[in-house]
N, C-alpha and C positions, 0 to 999 in steps of 0.2 A: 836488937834493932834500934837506929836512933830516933827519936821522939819526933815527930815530922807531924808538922800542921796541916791537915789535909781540910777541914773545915772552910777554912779562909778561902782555899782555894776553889773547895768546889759549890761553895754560897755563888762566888764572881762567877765561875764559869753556869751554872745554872739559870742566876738571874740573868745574865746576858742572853743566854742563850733559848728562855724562853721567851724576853722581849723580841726578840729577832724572831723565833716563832710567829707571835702576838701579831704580828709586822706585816706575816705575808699576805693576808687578802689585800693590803692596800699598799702593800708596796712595789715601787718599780720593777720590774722582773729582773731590766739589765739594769744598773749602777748606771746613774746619771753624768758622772765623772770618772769614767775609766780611762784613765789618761796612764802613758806607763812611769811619767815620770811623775806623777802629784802619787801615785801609788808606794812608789819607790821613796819619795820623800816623806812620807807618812810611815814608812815603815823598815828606813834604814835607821837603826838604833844598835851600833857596832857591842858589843858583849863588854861590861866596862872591869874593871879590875877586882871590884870587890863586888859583882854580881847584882842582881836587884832580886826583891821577896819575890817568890813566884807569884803569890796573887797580886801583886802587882803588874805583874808582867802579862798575867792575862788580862787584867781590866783594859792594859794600853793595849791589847791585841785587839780586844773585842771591842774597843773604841776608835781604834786605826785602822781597822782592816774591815767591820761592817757596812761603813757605805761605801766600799769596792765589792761587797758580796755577791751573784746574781742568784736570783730566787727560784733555782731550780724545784723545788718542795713546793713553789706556791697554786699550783695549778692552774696556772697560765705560762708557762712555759712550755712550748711545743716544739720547739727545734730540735735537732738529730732524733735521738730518739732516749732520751730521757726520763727513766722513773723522777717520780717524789721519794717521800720518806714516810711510810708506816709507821706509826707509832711505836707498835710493839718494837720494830726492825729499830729503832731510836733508841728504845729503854735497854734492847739487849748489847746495842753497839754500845752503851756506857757502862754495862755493866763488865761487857769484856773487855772494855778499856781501864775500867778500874781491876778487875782481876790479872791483866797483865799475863794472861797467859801464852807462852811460845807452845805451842800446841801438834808438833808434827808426830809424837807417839801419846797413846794411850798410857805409857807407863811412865810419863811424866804429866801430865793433863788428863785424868779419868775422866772428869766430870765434861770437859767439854764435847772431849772423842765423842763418847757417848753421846751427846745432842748432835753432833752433827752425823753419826749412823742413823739416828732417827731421820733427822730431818731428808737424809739422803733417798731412805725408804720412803717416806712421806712422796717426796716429789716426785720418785719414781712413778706410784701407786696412783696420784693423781694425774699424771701425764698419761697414763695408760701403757708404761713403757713395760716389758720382761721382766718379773719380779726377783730374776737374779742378774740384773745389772748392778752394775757398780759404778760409784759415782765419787768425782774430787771435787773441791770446792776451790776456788783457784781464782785470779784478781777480776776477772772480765769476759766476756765471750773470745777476746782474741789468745788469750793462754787457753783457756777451755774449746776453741778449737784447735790449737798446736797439741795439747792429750790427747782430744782423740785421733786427730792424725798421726800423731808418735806413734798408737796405740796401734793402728792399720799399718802401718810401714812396719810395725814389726811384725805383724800377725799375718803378713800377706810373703813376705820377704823368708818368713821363718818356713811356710809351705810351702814352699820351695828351694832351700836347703840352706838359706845362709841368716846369720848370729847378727841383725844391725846394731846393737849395742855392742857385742865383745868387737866385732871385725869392720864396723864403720861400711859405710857406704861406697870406698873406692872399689871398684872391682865386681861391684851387688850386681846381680839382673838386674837390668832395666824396670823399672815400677810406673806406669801411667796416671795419671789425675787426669779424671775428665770432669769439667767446671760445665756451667752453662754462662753464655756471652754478659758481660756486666757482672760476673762473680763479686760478690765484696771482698773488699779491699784486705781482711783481715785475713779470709781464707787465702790469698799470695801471700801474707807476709809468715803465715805460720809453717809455706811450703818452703820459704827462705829460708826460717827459721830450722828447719828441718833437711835442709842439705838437698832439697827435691829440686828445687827451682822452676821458672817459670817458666819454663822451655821443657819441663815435662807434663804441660799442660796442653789439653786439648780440649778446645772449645764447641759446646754445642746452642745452639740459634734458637732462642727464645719467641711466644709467642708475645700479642700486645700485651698481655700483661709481666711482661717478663716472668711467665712460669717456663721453665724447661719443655721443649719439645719430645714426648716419647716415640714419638717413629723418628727425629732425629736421631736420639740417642743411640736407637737401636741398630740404625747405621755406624753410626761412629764405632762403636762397641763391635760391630762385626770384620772392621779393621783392628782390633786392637789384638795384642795377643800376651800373654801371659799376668804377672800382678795388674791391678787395677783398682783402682779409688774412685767413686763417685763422688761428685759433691752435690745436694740439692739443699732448700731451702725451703722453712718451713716460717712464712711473715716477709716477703720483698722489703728492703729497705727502703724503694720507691713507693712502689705499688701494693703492700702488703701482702702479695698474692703469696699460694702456696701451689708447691708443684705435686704434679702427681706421685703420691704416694706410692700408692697401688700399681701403676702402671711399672715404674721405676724399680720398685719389688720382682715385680714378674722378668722384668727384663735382665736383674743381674742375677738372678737365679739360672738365668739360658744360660748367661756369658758364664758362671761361675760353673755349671752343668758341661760346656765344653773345653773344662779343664782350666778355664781362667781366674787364679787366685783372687776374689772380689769381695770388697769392703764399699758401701756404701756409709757416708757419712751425713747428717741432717744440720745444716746451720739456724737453726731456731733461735738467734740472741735475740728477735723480734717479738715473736708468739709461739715459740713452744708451749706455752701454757692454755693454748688453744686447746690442746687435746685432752683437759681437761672439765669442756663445755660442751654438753651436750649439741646444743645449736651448732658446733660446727663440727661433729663429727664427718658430715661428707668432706669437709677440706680438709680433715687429717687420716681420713681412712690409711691404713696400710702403713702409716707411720712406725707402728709396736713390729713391723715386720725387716724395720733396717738395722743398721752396726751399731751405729753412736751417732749420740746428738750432744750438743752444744746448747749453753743459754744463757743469756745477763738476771741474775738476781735481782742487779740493783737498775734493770730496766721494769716491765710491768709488774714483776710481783713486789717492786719497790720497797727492796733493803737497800739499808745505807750502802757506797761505795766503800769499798769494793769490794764484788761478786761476780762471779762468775760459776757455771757448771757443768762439768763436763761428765757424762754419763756413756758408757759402753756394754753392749750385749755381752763380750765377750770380755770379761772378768778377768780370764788368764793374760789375756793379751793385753791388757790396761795396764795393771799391776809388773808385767814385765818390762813396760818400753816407762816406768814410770820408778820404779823399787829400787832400793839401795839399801846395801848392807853393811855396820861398821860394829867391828868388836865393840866398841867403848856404848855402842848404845842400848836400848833395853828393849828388842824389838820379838815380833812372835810368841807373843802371850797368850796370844788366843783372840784376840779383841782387835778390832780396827785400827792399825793406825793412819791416820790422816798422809801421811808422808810419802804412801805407798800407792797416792791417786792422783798425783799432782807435782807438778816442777820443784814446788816451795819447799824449802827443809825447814828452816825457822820460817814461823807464818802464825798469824794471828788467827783466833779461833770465828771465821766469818760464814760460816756452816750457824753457827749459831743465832745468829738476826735469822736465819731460812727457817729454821724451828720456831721461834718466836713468833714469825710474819704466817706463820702457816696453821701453827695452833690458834692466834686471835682471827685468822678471817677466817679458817674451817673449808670445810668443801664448797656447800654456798658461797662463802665468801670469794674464792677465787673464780666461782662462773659469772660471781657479779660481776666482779673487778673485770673481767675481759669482754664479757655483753655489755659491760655499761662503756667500759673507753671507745669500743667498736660501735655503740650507738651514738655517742658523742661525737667521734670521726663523720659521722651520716649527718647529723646535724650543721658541722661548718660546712659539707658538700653540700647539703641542701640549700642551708642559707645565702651563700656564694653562688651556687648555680642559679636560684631564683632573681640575683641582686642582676643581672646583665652584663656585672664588670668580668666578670670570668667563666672558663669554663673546667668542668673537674675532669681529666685525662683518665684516670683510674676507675676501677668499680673496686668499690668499695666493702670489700669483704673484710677487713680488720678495722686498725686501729691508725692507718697509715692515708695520708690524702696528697694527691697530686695537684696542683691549682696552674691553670694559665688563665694570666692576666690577658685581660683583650684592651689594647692600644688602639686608640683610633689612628695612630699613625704606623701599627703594622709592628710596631717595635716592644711586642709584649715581655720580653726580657728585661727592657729598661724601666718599663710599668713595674714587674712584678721585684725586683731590687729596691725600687722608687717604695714604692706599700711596705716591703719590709724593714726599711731603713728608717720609716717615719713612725711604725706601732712602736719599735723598738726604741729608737731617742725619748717618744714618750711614756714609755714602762708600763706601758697598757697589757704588751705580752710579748713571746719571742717567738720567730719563727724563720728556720733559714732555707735556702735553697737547693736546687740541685740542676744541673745538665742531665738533661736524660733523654737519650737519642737525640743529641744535637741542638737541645732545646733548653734555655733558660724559665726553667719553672719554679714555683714554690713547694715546699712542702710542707705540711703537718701532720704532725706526731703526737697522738694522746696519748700516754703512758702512765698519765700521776695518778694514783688514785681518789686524792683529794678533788682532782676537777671536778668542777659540775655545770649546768644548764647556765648560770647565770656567767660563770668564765667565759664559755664559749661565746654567748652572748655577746659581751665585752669586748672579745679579740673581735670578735665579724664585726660590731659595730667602728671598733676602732682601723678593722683594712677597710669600709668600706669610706670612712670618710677619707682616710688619704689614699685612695684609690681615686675618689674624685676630686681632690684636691691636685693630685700629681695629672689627671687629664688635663682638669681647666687651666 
């Protein structure tokens, strides 16, 4: 092996990178100057002929590229819905960045496979999910919802006589999706991504929290006939609500009872890990009794990007809409291989931040982590509802807040843009919006685990001065 200075390199990238740490309680959230072209010109440096020393190249990385950074880790960032960064989930993303491992068999990566079958158990057992599901690790909640709907579309298609992998989809039965109205955006694209499209969807009508209607459903469902896919959710990306569980259980057990091949699938990228809190076991009753769920790692249990996890009851059926077999590889050993859960062939071993984040915060730690963002979300509601400038749309049972701005001229959409546009220039915090039913609202999203009392503090002090700054 040639003699390579790795020292040099990883002094720069360390101390940069723990000043930039050091940085976030008082730093800007959004980059003060995010301009696309001063970015571009800070950081067009063409590759020259005879190369430059690496650590060099990172010192100018980490000096041209950190005041365009936005401080998602620093716990005022509220927008979409954004973890931070765990420590532990830090020390292990750099240690699998220095181990360099390509990771999709056991028989080439022991040592990782292994932590991520744990960690896969792990989250199961906390979630409260079927202790023989099976679980991929995979970039985000939008691939870890296309697994487990690959997973359904085969296991629903195969019950009724036909191969979706050997024989492709032309000629298949007919297979129905039924979504509830305002589905997230990921779950159509994973239906594209899957040859389903969105004209084999059918919608059912939500109530004001946008949770799923169960006496709708059960209509809908008494027209449909043969395969069928639910979708519900588990954490509204608006409203953080959850749908009935239970009810949704009983009712595809009818349809599936009257011969209808039935897969229920759970979108939990929000608060899956809800069901790991005692406090909120009535909002996730009857959860452990559906197909497959879905969830972002690198949203509340806040591992680095990118995570994603896709877990399925049914083991056979995951593994088949998922496996691939090549003479030249070293597979069926007896042992996990990652490969065999998940779209990735080559893939980095990111199952491993899951074990790491899960061994340092413990059982405790993860009902803290979702009681305390969930009490946090109550505190800007409260603070906001008591200020007169707004009123909160939602109830507030997670980690997720609705806010309308109240304009004295009627035009609370322009108010609530106006407040966002003004915390945000001055890097107080982030927080963006949404249309929802018609309506230009804000939203906040607690996910970091770093937040705390005095953040929130900060952000409401800071909408409420330019909330009256943009009235007067």
């Amino acid at each position: 092996m040639r003699d390579i200075e790795w020292k040099s390199v990883l002094d720069t990238a360390s101390t940069a990178a723990l000043e930039y740490l050091n940085s976030l309680p008082e730093r800007p959230v959004l980059p003060e100057a995010a301009d696309h072209g001063a970015i571009l010109a800070a950081l067009d440096c063409p590759p020259a002929a005879a190369g430059v020393d690496p650590a060099h190249v990172v010192d100018d990385l980490a000096r041209d590229l950190r005041p365009y950074v936005t401080a998602q880790a620093g716990g005022r960032y509220f927008g979409f819905v954004v973890g931070g960064l765990h420590p532990a989930a830090l020390g292990a993303e750099l240690l699998v960045s220095a181990w360099d491992q390509n990771s999709p068999m056991f028989a080439a990566t022991p040592g990782v496979a292994v932590a991520e079958e744990l960690a896969a158990r792990w989250f199961v057992d906390l979630a409260g999910l079927p202790p023989q599901c099976s679980v991929g690790f995979v970039t985000g909640g939008q691939m870890a919802t296309f697994t487990c709907l690959a997973a359904a579309r085969h296991e629903l298609l195969r019950q009724v006589g036909w191969d979706v992998e050997a024989r492709g989809l032309a000629g298949s039965p007919p297979l129905t999706v039924v979504v509830k109205t305002g589905v997230h955006v990921t779950v159509l694209r994973a239906l594209r991504f899957l040859g389903l499209g969105e004209q084999a969807l059918v919608s059912v009508p939500c109530d004001d929290e946008d949770r799923m209607r169960p006496d709708l459903l059960e209509d809908v469902l008494s027209g449909i006939h043969g395969p069928t896919i639910v979708v519900v959710e588990c954490g509204n990306v608006n409203t953080g609500s959850f749908d009935d569980f239970t009810a949704v259980a009983d009712i595809a057990e009818a349809h599936r009872a009257a011969g209808n091949p039935t897969w229920v699938h759970v979108d939990g990228a929000v608060m899956l890990l809800a069901a790991a809190t005692p406090a909120m076991a009535g909002k996730v009753a009857g959860l452990d009794r559906l197909d497959s769920w879905s969830t972002d790692g690198h949203k509340l249990l806040n591992v680095a990007y990118d995570c994603g996890i896709a877990i399925c009851a049914n083991a056979a059926a995951h593994r088949a809409a998922m496996s691939v077999q090549a003479a030249y590889l070293e597979q069926d050993t007896g042992a996990r291989d990652p490969l065999d859960w998940g779209p990735d062939f080559s893939r980095r071993a990111r199952g491993v931040q899951v074990y790491a984040t899960l061994r340092s915060l413990g059982r405790d730690g993860v009902v803290d982590l979702v009681e305390r963002t969930t009490g946090l979300a109550r505190r800007f509601a409260d603070g906001l509802r008591k200020s007169g400038y707004a009123e909160i749309v939602n109830d507030v049972v997670s980690n997720q807040v609705l806010v309308r701005w109240l304009s004295p001229d009627g035009d609370n959409g322009r108010l609530a843009d106006a407040v966002m546009a003004g915390v945000r220039a001055e890097g107080t915090a982030f927080f963006t919006g949404t249309t929802y039913r018609g309506e230009r609202l804000m939203r906040i999203s607690v996910s970091d685990w770093a937040t705390d009392e005095n953040d929130v503090d900060r952000a409401l002090e800071a909408l409420l001065r330019h909330a009256r700054r943009a009235i007067a």
